[in-house]
C-alpha positions in Angstrom: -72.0 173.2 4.3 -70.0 174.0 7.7 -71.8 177.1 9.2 -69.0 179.8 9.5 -68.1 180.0 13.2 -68.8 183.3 15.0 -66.5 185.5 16.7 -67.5 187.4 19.8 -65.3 190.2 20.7 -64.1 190.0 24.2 -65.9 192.9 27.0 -63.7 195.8 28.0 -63.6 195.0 31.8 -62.2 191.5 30.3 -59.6 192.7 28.8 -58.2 195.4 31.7 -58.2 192.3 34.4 -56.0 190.5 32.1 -53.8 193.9 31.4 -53.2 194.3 35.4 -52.6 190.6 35.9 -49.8 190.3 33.1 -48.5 193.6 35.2 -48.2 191.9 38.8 -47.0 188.6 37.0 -44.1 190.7 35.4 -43.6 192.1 38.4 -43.2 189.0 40.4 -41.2 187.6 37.8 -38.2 190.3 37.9 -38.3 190.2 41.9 -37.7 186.5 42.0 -35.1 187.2 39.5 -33.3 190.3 41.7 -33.8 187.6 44.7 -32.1 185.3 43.1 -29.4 187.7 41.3 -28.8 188.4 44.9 -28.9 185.4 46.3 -25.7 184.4 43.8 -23.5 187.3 44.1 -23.5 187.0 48.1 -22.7 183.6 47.3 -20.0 184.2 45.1 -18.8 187.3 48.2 -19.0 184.7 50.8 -16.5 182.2 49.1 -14.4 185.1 48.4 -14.1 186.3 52.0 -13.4 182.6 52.9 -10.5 182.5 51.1 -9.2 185.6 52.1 -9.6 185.0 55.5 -8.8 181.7 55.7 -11.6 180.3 57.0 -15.1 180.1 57.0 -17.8 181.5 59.0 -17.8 180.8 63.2 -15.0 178.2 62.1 -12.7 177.6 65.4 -9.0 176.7 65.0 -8.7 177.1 61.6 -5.0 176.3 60.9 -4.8 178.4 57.6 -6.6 181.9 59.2 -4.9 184.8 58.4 -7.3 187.5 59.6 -10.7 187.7 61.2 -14.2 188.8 60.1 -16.3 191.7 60.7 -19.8 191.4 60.0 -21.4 193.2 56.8 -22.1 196.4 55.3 -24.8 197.1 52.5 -23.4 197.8 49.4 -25.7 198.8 46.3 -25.1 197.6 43.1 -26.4 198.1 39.3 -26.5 195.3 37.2 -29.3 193.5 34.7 -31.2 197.0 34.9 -31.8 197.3 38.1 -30.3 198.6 41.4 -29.9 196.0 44.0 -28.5 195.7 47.8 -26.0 193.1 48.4 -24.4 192.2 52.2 -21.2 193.2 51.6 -18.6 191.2 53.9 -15.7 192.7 55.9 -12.9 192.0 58.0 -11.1 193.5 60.5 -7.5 194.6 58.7 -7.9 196.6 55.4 -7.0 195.0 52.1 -10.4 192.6 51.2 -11.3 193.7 47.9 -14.0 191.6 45.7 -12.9 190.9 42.3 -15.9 189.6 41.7 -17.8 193.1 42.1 -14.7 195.0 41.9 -13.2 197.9 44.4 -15.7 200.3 44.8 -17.2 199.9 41.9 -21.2 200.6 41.8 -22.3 199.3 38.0 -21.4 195.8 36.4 -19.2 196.6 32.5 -22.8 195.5 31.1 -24.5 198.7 32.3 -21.6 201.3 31.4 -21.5 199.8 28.2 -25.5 200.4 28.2 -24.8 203.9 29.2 -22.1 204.3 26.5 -24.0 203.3 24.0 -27.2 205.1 24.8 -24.8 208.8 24.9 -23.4 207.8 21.3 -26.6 207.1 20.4 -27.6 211.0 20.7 -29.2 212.2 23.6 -27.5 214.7 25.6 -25.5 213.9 29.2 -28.5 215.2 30.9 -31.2 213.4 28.8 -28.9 210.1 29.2 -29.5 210.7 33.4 -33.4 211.0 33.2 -33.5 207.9 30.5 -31.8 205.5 32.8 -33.9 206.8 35.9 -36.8 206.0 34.1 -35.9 202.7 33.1 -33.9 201.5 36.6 -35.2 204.1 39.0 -31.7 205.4 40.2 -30.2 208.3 39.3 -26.3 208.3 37.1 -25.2 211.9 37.7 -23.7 213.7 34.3 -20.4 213.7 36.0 -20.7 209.7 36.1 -21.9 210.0 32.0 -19.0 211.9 31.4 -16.5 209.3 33.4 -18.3 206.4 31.7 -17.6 208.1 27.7 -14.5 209.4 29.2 -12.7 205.8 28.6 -14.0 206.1 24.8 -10.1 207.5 24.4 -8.5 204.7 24.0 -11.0 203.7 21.6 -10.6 207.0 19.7 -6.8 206.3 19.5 -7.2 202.9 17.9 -9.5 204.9 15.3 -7.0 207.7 14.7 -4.1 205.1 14.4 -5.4 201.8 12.8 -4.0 200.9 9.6 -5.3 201.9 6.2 -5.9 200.5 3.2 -4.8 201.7 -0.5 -7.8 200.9 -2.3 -10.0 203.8 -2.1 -10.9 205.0 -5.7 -11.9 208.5 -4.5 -10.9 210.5 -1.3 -12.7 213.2 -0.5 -11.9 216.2 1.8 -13.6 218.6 4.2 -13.3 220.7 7.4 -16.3 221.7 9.6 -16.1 224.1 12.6 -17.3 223.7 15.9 -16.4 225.8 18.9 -14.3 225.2 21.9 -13.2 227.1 25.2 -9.6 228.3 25.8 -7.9 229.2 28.8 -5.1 231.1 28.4 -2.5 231.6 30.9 -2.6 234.5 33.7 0.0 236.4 31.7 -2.2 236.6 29.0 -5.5 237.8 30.2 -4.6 239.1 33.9 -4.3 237.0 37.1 -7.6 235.3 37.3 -7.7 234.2 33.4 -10.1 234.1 31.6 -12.3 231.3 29.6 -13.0 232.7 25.5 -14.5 230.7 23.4 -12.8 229.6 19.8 -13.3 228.5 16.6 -12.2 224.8 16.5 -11.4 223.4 12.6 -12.0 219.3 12.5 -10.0 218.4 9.3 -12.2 215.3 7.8 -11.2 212.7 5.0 -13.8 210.3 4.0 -13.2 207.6 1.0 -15.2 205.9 -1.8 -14.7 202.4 -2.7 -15.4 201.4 -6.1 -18.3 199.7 -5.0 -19.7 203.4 -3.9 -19.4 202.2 -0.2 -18.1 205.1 2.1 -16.0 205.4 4.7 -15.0 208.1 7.4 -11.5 207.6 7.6 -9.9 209.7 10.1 -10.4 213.9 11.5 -7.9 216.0 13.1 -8.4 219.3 15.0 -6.4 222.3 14.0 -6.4 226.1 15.0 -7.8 227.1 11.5 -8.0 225.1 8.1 -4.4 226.1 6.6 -1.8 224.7 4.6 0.1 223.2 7.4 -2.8 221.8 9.2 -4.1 220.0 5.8 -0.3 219.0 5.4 0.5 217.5 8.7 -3.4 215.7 8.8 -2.6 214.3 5.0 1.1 213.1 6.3 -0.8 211.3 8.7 -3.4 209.2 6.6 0.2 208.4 4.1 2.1 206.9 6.3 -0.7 204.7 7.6 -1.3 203.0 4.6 -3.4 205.5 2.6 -0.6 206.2 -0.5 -2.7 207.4 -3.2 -1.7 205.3 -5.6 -5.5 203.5 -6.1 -7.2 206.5 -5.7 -8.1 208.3 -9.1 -9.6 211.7 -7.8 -9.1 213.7 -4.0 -12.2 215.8 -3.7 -12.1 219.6 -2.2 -13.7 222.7 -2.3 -10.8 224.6 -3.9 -9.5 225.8 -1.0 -6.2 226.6 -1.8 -4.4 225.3 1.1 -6.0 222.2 0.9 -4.7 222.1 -2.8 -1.1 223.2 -1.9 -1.0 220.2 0.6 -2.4 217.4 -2.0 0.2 218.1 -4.4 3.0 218.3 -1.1 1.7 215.1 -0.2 0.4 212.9 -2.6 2.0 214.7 -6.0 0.4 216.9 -8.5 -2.4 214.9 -10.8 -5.7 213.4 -9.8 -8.0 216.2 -8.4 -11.0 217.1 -9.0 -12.8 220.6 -7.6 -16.3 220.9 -6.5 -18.7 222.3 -9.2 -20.6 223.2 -6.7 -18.8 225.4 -4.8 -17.5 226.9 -8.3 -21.0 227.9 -9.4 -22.0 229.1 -6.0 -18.4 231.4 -6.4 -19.8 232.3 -10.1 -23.3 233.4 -8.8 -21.8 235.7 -5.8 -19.9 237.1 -9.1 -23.0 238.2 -10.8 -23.1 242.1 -10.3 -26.7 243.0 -12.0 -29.2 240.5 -9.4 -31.9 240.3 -12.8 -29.2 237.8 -14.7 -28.7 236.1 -11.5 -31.2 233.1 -13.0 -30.1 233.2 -16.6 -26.1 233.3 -15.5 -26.9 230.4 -13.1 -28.7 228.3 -15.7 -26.2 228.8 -18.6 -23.3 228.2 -16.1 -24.4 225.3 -15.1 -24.9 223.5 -18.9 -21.1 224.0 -18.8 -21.0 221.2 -16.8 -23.5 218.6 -18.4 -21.0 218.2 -21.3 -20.3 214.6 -22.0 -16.2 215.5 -22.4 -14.0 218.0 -21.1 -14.2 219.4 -24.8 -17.7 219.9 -24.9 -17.5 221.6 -21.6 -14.5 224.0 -23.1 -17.1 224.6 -26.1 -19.6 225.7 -23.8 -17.3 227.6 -21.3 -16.1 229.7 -24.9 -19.9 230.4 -25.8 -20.9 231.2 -22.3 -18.0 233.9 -22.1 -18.7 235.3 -25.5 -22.6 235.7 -24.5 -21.7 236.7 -20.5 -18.5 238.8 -20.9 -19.3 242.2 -21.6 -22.5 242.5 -19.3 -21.0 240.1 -16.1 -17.3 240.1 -16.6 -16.5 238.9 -13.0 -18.7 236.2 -13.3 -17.1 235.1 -16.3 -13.2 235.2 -14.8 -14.4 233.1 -11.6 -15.8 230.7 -13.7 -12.6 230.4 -16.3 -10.4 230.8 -13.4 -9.1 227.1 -12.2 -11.8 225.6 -15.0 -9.5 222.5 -15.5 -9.3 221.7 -12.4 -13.1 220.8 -12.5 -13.4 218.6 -15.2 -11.8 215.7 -13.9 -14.8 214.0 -13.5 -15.5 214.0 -16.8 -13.0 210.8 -17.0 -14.2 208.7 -14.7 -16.9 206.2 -15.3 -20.7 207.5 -16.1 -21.6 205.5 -13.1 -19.0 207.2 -10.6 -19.7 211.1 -11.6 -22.8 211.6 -9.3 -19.9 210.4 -6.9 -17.1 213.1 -7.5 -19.0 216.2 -9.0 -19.3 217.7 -5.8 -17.9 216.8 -2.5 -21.4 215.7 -1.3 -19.9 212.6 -0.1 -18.1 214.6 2.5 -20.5 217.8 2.8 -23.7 214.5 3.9 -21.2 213.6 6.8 -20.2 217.1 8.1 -24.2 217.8 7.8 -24.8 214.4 10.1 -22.0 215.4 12.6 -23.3 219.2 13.1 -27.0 217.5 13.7 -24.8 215.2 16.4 -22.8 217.8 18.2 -25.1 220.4 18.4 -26.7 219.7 21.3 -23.5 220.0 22.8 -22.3 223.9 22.1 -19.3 224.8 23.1 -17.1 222.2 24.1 -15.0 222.5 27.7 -11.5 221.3 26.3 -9.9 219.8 23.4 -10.3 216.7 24.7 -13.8 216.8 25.3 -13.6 217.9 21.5 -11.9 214.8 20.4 -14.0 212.5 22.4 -17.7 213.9 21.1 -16.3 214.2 17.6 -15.3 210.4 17.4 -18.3 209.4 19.2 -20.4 211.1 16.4 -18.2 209.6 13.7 -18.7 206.1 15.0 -21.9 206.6 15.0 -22.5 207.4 11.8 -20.2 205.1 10.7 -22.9 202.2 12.0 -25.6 203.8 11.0 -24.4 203.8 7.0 -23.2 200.0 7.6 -26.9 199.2 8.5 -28.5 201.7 6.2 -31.1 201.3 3.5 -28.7 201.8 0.0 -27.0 205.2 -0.6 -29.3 205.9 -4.0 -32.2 205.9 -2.0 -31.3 208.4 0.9 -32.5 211.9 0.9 -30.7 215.3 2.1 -32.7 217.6 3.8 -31.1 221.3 3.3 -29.5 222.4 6.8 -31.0 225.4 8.2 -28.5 228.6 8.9 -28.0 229.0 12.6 -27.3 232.6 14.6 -24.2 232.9 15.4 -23.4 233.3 19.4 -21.1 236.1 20.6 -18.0 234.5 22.5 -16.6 235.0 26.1 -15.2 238.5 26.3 -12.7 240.0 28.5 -9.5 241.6 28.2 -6.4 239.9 27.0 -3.5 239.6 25.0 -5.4 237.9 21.8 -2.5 237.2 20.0 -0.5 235.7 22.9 -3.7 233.9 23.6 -4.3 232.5 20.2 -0.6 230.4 20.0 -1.3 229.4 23.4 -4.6 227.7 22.3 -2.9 226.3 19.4 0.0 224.3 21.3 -2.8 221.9 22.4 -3.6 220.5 18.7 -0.8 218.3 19.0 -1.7 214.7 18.4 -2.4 212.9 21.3 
């Protein structure tokens, strides 16, 4: 029999030599790659000047010369992460521009993309600075961050105006609140004006396909979550393909604008409320605090029924046992009780999916986490912009996510609410001004 070979662990002091010579061999290695990264580009500049020019370099009696050349000028450049100095040629009349590098520009489309990325990703404008100092050892101001996400736009208008499809079995709906400055004119507020800070509703709409995959379909900003805001927003997703006629149930929180504009929109039938926004509306109801627990536990086996007629059963026994001692408890919960049993028809499979509009409420949750960071937003573009950033990115994140069955919630914490700008002003004259920017850009 073989004797088993012994292993003998390799010394400390070993092991650090190694350690500091892969460091100077990576080093060496990315030097001779900038020297050569430069060595091409000045290349690449030199045939470039040539044929500007019309000649070459200390050529004499060049018959095609149009102009004559002027030496060199560094010129710093980012590309492969990591800032080099190229000699930049010139020439003696204006209008030499490399198309190659392009005019004036200081980063190659790889690196803003980098930076783009690394802002949707999370980290604030700030944070995205120091991260790409640490990694290329040059600074990108937050003004150069904000340029750099300010050409998202255009990708934010493809979003908000691509075509939809027809075959989402549920649609759910939403608005969340974020908070945006407003400067209203000098009539309003006095000669210098004044910067206030406002309530900003983003209008959401996110479908469910039957094969429980989600998707954030499109937001709007409005002034305030009305009738006409849900109206115009719905309008909007109809005429881009979204007709309803696939879609079983539209989800909401019984908002009663958002209700008025469904059946506006898309006709009366195929609604369903959330249950659990009606039980939270039936515990707030409960005027004696010691039935709080039995109210909420009976209220909810209303809703555990296997039909809507087992559900009216136990809505008549629950009012019979509740209505003397809570009566107001028992009218919120009869009040608008059809409206909440529509997912009683759907498949068993589908009902986690349309009881409540936690489709929606898991997004809005994601997208506060997202834009907190940022606090009040400058503009309404600004708005916009961060908003569809934070949507695209938690659009990718559910495309590469572990199934839906498996993910957690995590209950959001309540957060202090922060007094706005003050000053004085006409707040009414103020407040239309502010809304004539939602118009759909």
């Amino acid at each position: 029999m073989m004797a088993a070979q012994q292993t003998h662990p390799v010394p400390a002091s070993v092991l650090d030599s190694l350690a500091e010579g892969a460091n100077e061999f990576w080093q060496a290695v990315q030097e001779q790659m900038t020297d050569k990264m430069v060595e091409i580009v000045e290349a690449v500049l030199e045939q470039e000047v040539e044929a500007f020019v019309g000649a070459k370099w200390h050529q004499r009696g060049a018959k095609g010369r149009r102009m004559y050349r002027c030496g060199y000028r560094p010129r710093q450049f980012m590309a492969l992460g990591r800032a080099v100095q190229f000699r930049m040629p010139r020439v003696r009349q204006a209008g030499f521009r490399s198309r190659f590098l392009g005019f004036r520009s200081q980063r190659s489309a790889e690196v803003d993309r980098a930076i783009a990325n690394a802002y949707v990703a999370g980290p604030s404008m700030r944070e995205t600075t120091a991260l790409f100092y640490q990694l290329w050892g040059t600074s990108v101001s937050p003004s150069t961050v904000s340029v750099i996400v300010g050409t998202l736009d255009q990708q934010r208008k493809e979003f908000q105006t691509r075509p939809l499809s027809d075959d989402y079995l549920y649609v759910a709906l939403d608005a969340m609140y974020v908070r945006c400055q407003m400067t209203p004119s000098p009539q309003a507020c006095g000669a210098r004006g004044a910067q206030t800070v406002q309530k900003v509703a983003v209008l959401l709409a996110r479908g469910i396909r039957g094969d429980g995959r989600r998707e954030l379909l499109d937001f709007r900003l409005a002034p305030a979550e009305r009738e006409s805001a849900w109206e115009g927003f719905l309008t909007s997703l109809y005429q881009r393909g979204l007709e309803g006629k696939n879609t079983a149930l539209f989800l909401h929180d019984g908002s009663e604008g958002l209700a008025n504009a469904l059946d506006t929109v898309f006709g009366p039938g195929g609604r369903q409320r959330c249950v659990c926004h009606k039980l939270g509306n039936v515990w707030d109801a409960v005027s004696d605090k010691t039935n709080h627990e039995s109210v909420r536990s009976e209220a909810a086996k209303v809703y555990h029924a296997e039909t809507a007629d087992q559900a009216r059963q136990r809505l008549a026994a629950f009012a019979a046992a509740w209505r003397d001692r809570e009566p107001e408890a028992v009218a919120v919960l009869e009040s608008g009780f059809e409206h909440t049993l529509s997912f009683l028809a759907v498949p068993k499979a589908h009902r986690r999916w349309v009881t409540t509009t936690n489709p929606i409420e898991r997004a809005i949750r994601e997208l506060r986490r997202r834009l907190r960071p940022m606090g009040t937003f400058q503009n309404l573009a600004s708005c916009r912009r961060l908003v569809y950033v934070a949507i695209h990115k938690l659009s990718d994140e559910r495309r590469n996510a572990i199934p839906y069955r498996l993910w957690t919630s995590q209950p959001w914490p309540k957060t202090s609410r922060r007094r706005g700008c003050g000053g004085r002003y006409n707040a009414a004259r103020a407040t239309r001004e502010f809304e004539k920017g939602f118009t759909v850009k």
